[in-house]
N, C-alpha and C positions, 0 to 999 in steps of 0.2 A: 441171425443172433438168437439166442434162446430165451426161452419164456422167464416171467421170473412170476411164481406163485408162491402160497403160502409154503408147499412143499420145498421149494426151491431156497426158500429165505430160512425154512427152518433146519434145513440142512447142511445151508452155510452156517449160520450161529454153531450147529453140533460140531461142525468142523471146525470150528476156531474156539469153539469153548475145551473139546478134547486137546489141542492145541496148547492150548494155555494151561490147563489144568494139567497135561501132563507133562509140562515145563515143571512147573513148577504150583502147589499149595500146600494150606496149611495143616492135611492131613495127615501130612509124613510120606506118603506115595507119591514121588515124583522123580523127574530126571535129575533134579537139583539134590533132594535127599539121598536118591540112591550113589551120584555119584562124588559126591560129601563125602562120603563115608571111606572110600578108600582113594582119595585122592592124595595124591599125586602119581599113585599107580593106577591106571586108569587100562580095565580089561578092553581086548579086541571089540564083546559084542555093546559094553558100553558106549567106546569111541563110535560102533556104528551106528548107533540109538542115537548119539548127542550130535552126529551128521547129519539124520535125518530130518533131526530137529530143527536144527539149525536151515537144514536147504528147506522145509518148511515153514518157517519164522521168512526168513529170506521171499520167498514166493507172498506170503501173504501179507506181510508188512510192502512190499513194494507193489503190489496191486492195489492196495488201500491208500496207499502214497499217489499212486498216477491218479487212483480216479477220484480221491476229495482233495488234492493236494494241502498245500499247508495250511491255507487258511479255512480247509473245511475239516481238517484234524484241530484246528485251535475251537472250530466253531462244537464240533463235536465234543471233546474234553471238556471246553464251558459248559455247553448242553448238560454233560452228566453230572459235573461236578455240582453245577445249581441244583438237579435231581438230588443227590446224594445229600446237598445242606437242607432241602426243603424236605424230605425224608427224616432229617437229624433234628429239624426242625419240628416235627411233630411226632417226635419220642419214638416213632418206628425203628431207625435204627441210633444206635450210640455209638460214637466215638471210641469209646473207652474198652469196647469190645474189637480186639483187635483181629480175632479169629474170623467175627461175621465181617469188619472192614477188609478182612483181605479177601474173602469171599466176594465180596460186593467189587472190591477193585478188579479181580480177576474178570466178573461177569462182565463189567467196564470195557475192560480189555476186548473182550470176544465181540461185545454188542462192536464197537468200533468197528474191528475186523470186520463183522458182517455186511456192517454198512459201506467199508469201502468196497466189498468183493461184491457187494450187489447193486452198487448205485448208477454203474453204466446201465444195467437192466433196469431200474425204477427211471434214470433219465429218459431214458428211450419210451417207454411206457407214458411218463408225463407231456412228453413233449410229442413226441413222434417221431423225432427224431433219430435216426443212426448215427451213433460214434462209429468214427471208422480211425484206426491208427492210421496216418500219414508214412508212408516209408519210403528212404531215398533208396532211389537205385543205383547201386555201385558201377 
């Protein structure tokens, strides 16, 4: 199994942060706004983009699903969401600013992702332990 350091954690975040960011925000450059725009005619190299995307999404949303499953995705979204109030709470960020909230929900997003795509490596590091997948044989 492989190591999990700071390199390793911050390279999962940039990969689920490009991820997310280039799904979709609120800069106007995204998969979303690009293919807005001429929808419902939807070019070959778009459809390959919103493929990759999508098997993308697919991969890393179901990695973060095996390894926190549901109740450490509910425990996670509390986690941030109380960050986010207690941040709103002390005038850092505003509600009302919808551009830095969707900023801040996206980073949301990614932090998640990281933590599911790295938490078999922090478990195994805490514990000692090796995850091993169980597999039946056909």
């Amino acid at each position: 199994m492989g190591q999990l350091g700071f390199g390793g954690l911050i390279s999962r975040f940039l990969a689920s942060l490009l991820l997310v960011v280039a799904t979709y925000n609120p800069s106007g450059f995204s998969y979303v706004h690009w293919i807005s725009v001429v929808f419902p005619h939807v070019q070959p190299l778009q459809a390959v983009a919103g493929i990759a995307l999508l098997g993308a999404w697919l991969f890393f949303v179901h990695s973060t699903w095996r390894s926190l499953g549901t109740l450490g995705l509910v425990l996670g979204c509390a986690f941030f969401a109380a960050l986010i109030w207690l941040l709103v709470s002390w005038g850092w960020l505003s509600l009302a600013n919808r551009g830095a909230m969707t900023w801040v929900v996206l980073v949301v997003i990614a932090c998640l992702l990281t933590v599911g795509l790295s938490w078999a490596l922090v478990q195994t590091k805490v514990t000692g332990q090796t995850v091993v997948d169980e597999m039946q044989r056909h």
